[in-house]
N, CA, C and O atoms as CSV, one atom per row, in Angstrom:
chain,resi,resn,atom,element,x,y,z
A,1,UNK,N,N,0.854,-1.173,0.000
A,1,UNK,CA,C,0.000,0.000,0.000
A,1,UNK,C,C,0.889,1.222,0.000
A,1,UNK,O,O,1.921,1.232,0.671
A,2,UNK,N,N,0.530,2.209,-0.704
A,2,UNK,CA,C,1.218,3.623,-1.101
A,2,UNK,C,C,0.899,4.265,-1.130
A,2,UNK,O,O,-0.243,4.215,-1.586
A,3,UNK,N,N,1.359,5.525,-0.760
A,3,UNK,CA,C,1.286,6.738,-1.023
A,3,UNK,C,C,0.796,7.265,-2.174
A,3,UNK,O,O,0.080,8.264,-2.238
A,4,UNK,N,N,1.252,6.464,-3.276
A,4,UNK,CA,C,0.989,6.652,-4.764
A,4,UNK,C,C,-0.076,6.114,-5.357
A,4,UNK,O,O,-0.316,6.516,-6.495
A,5,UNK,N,N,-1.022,5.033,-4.728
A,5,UNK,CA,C,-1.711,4.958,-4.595
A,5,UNK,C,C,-3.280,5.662,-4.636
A,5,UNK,O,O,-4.044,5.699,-5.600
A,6,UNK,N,N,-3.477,6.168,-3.346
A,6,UNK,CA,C,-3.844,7.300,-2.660
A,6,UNK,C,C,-3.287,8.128,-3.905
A,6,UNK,O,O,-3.484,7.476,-4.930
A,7,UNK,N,N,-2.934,8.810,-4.047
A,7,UNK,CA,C,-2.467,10.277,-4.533
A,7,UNK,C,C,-2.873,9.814,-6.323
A,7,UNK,O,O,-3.054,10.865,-6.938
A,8,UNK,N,N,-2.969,9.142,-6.828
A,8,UNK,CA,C,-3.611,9.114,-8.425
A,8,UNK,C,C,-4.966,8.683,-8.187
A,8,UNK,O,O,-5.724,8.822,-9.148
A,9,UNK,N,N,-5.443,8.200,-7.144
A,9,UNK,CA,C,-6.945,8.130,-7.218
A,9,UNK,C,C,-7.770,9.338,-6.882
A,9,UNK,O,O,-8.850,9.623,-7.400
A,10,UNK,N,N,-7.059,10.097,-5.842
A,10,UNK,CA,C,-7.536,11.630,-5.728
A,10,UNK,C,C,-7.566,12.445,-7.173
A,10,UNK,O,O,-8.470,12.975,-7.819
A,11,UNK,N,N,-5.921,12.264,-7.392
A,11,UNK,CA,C,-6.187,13.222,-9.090
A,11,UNK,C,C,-6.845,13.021,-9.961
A,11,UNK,O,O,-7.111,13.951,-10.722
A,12,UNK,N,N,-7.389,11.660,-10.199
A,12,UNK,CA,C,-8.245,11.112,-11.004
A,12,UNK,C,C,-9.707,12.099,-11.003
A,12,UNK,O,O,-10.441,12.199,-11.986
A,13,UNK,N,N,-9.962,12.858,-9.545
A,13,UNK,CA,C,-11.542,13.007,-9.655
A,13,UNK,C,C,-11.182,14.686,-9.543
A,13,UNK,O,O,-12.189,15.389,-9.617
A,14,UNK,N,N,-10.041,15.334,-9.395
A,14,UNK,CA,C,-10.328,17.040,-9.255
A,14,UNK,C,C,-9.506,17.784,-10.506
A,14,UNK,O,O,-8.534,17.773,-11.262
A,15,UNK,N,N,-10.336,18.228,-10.211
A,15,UNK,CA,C,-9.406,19.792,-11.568
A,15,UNK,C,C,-8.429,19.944,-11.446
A,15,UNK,O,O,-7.700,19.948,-12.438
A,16,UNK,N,N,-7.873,20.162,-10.068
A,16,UNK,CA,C,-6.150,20.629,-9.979
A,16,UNK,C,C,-5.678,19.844,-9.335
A,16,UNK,O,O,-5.602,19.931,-8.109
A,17,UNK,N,N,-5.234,18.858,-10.046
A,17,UNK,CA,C,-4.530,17.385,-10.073
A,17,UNK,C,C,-2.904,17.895,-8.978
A,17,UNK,O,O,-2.544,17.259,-7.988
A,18,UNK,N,N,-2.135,19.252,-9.574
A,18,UNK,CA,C,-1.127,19.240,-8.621
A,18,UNK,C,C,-1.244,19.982,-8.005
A,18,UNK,O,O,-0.202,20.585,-7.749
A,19,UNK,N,N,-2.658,20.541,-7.254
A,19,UNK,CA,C,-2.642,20.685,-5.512
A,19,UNK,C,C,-2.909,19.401,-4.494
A,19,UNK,O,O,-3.208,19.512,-3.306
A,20,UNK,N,N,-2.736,18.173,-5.212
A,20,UNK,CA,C,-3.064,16.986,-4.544
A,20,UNK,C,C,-1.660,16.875,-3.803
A,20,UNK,O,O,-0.596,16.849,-4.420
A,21,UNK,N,N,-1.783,16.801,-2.175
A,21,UNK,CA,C,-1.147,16.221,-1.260
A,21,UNK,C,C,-1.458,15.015,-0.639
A,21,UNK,O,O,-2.573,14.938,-0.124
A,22,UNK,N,N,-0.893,14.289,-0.593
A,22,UNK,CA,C,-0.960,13.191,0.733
A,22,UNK,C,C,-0.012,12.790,1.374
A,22,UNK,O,O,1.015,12.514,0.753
A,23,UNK,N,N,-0.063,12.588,3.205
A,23,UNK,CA,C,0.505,12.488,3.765
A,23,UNK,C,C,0.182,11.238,4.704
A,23,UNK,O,O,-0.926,11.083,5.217
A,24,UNK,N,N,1.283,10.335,4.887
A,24,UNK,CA,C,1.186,8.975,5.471
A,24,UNK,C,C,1.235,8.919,7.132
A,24,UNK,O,O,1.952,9.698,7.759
A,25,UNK,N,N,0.555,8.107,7.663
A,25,UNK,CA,C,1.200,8.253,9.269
A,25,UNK,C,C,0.890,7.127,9.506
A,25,UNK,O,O,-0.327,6.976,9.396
A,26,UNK,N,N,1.618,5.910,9.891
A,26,UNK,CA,C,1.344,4.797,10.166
A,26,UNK,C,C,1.927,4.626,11.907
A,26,UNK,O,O,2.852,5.251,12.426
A,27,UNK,N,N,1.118,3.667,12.485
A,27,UNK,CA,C,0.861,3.607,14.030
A,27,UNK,C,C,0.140,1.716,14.001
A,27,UNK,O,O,-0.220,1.137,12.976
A,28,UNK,N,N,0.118,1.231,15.180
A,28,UNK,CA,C,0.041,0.229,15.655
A,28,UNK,C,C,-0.922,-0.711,14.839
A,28,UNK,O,O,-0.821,-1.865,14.422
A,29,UNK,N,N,-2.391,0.742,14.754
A,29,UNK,CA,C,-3.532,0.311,14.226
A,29,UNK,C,C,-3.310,0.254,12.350
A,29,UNK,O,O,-4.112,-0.262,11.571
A,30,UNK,N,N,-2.388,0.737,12.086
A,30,UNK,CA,C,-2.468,0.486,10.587
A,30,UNK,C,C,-1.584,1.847,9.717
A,30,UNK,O,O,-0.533,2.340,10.127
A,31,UNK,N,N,-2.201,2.200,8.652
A,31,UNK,CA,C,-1.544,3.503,8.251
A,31,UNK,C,C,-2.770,4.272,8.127
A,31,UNK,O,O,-3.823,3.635,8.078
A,32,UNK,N,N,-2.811,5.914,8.053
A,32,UNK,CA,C,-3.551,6.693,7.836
A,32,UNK,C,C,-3.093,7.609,6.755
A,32,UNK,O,O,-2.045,8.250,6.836
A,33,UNK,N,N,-4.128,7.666,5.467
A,33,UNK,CA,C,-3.664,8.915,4.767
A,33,UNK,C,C,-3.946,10.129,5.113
A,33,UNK,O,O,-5.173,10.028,5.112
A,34,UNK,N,N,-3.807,10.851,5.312
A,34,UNK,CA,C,-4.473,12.725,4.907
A,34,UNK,C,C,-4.183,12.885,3.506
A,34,UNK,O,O,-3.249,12.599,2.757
A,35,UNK,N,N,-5.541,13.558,3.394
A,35,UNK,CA,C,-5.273,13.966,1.313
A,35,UNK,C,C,-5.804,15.396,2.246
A,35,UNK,O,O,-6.573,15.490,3.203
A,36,UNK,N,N,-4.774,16.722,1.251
A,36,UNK,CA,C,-4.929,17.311,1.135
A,36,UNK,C,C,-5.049,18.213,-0.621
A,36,UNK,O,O,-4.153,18.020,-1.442
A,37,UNK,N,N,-6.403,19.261,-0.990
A,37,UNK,CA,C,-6.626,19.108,-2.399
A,37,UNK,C,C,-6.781,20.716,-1.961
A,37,UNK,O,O,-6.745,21.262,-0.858
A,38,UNK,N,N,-7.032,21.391,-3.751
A,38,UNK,CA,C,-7.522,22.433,-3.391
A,38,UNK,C,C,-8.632,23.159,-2.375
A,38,UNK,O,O,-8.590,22.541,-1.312
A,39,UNK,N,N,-9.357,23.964,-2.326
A,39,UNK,CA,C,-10.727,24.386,-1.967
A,39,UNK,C,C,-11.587,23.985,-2.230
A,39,UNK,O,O,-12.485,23.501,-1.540
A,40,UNK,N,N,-11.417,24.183,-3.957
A,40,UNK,CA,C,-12.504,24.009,-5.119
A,40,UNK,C,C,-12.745,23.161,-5.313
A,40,UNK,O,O,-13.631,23.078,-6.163
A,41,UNK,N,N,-12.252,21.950,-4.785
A,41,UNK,CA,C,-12.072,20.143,-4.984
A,41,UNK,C,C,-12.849,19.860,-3.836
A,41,UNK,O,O,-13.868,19.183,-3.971
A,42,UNK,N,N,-12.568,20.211,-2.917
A,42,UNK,CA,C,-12.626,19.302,-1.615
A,42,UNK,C,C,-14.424,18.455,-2.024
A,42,UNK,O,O,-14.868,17.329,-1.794
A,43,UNK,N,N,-15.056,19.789,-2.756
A,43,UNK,CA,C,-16.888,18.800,-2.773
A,43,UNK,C,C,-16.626,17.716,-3.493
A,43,UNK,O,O,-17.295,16.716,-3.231
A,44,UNK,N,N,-15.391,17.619,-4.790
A,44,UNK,CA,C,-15.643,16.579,-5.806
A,44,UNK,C,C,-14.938,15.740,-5.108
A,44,UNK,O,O,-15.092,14.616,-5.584
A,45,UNK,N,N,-14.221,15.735,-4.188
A,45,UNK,CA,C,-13.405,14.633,-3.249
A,45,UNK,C,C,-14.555,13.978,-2.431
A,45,UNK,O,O,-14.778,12.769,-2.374
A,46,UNK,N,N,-15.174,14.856,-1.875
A,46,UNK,CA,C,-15.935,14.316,-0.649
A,46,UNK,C,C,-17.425,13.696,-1.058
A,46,UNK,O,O,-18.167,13.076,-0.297
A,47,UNK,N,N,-17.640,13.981,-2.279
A,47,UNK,CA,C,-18.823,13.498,-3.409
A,47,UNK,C,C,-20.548,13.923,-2.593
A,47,UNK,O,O,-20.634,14.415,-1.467
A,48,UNK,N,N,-21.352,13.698,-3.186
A,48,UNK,CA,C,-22.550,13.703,-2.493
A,48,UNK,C,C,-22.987,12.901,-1.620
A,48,UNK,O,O,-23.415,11.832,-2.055
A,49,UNK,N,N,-23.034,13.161,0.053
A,49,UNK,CA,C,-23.456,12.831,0.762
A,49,UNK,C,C,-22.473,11.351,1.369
A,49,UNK,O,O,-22.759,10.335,2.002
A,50,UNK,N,N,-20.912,12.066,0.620
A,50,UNK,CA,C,-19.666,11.346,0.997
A,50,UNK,C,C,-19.413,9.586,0.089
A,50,UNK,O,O,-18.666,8.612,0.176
A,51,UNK,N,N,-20.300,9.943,-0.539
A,51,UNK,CA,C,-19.850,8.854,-1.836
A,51,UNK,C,C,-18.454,8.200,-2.302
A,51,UNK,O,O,-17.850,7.128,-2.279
A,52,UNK,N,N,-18.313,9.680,-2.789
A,52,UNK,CA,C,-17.156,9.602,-3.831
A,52,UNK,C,C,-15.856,8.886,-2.638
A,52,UNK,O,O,-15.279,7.804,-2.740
A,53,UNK,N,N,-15.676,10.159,-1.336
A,53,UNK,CA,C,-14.661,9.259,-0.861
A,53,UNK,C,C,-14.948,8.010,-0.186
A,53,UNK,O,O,-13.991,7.240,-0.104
A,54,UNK,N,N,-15.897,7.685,0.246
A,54,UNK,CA,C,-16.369,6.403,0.642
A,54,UNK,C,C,-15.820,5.080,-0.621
A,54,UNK,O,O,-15.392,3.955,-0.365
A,55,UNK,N,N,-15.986,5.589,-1.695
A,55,UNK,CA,C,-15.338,4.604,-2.411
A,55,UNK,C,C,-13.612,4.387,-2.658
A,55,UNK,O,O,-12.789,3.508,-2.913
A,56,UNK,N,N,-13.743,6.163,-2.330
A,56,UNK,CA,C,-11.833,5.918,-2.327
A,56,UNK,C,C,-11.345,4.829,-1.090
A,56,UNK,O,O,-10.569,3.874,-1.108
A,57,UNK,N,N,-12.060,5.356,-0.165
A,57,UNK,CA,C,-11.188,4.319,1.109
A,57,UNK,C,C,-12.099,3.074,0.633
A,57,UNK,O,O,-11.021,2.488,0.721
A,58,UNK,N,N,-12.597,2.547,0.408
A,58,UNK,CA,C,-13.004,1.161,-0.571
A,58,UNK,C,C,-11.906,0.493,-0.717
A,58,UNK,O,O,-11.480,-0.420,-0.009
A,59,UNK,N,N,-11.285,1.129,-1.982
A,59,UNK,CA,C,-10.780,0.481,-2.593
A,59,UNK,C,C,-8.805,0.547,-1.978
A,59,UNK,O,O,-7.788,-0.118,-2.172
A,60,UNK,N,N,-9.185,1.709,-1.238
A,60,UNK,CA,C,-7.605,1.090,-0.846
A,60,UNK,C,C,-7.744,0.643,0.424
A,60,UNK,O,O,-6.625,0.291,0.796
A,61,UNK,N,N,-8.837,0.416,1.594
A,61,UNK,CA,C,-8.934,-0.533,2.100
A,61,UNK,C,C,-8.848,-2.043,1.711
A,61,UNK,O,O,-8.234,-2.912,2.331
A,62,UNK,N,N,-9.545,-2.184,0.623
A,62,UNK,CA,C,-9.463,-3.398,-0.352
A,62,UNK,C,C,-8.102,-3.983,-0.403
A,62,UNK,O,O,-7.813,-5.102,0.022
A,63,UNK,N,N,-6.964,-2.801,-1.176
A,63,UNK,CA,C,-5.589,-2.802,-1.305
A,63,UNK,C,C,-4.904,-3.265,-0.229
A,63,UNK,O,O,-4.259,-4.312,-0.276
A,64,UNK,N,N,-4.970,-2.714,0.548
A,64,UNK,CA,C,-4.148,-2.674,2.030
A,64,UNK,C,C,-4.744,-4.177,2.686
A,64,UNK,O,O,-4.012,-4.687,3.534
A,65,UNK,N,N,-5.675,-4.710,2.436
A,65,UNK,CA,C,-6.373,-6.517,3.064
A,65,UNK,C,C,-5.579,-7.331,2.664
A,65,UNK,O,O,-5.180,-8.298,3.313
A,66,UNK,N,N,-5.293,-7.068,1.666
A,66,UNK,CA,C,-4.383,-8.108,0.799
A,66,UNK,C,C,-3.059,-8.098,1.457
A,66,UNK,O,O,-2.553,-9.201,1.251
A,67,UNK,N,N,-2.439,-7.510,2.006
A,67,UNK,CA,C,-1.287,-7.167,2.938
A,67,UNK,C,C,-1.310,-7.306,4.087
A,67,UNK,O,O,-0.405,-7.170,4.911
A,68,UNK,N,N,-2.726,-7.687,4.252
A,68,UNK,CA,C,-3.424,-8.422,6.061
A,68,UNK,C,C,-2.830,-6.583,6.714
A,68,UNK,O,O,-2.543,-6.399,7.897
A,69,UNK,N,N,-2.770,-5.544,5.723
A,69,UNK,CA,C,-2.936,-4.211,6.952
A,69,UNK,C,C,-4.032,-3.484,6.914
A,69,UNK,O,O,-4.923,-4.009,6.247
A,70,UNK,N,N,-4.299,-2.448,7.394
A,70,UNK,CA,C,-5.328,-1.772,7.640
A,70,UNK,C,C,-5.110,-0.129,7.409
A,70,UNK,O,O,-4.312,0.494,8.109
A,71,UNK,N,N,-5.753,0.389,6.553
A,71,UNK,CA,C,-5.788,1.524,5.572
A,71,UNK,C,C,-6.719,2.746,6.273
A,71,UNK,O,O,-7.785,2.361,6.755
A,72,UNK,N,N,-6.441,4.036,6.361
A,72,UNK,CA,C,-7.118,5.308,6.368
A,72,UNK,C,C,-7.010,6.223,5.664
A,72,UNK,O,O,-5.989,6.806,5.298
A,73,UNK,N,N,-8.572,6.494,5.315
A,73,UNK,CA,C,-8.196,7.701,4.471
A,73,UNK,C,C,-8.891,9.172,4.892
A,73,UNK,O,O,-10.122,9.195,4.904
A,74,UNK,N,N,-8.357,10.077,5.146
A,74,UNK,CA,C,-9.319,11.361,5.641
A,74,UNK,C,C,-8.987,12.723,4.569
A,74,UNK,O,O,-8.191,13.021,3.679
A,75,UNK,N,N,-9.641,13.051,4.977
A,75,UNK,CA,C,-9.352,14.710,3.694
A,75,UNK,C,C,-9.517,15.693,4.836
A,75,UNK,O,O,-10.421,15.787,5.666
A,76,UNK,N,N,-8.420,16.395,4.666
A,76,UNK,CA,C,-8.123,17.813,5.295
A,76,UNK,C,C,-8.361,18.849,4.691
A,76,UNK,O,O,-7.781,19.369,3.737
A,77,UNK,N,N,-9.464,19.227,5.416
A,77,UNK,CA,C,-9.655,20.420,5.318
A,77,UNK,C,C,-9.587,21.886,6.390
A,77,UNK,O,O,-10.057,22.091,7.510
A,78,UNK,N,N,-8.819,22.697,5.503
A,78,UNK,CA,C,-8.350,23.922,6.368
A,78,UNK,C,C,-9.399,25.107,6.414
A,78,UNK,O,O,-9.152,26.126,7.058
């Protein structure tokens, strides 16, 4: 599971592909991403009624099983 990961599935869904940040923090319970995106993104990140990222951590929860670890994904917003 990667960083790189995470970070082309975000660009995949916003306009400004290089304000996409993510940042890793892994701890006992597993790893955690923070995606950080523009302003103007954060709705197409967070989708209607949290869709869109509900499927992001999907699928790299999905990713990360296969490795018997355990995946987070959150979006920061400032």
């Amino acid at each position: 599971m990667s960083v790189e990961l995470v970070q082309h599935l975000v660009e995949l869904l916003v306009a400004e592909p290089e304000a996409v940040t993510v940042e890793e923090q892994k701890d006992r319970d597993g790893s955690t991403y923070f995606v950080r995106v523009s302003p103007n993104d954060v709705g197409k990140v967070i989708g209607k009624n949290g869709r869109v990222i509900q499927a992001v951590r999907f699928v790299v929860s999905a990713v990360s099983s296969k490795n018997r670890q355990k995946a987070f994904v959150k979006v920061v917003t400032d």
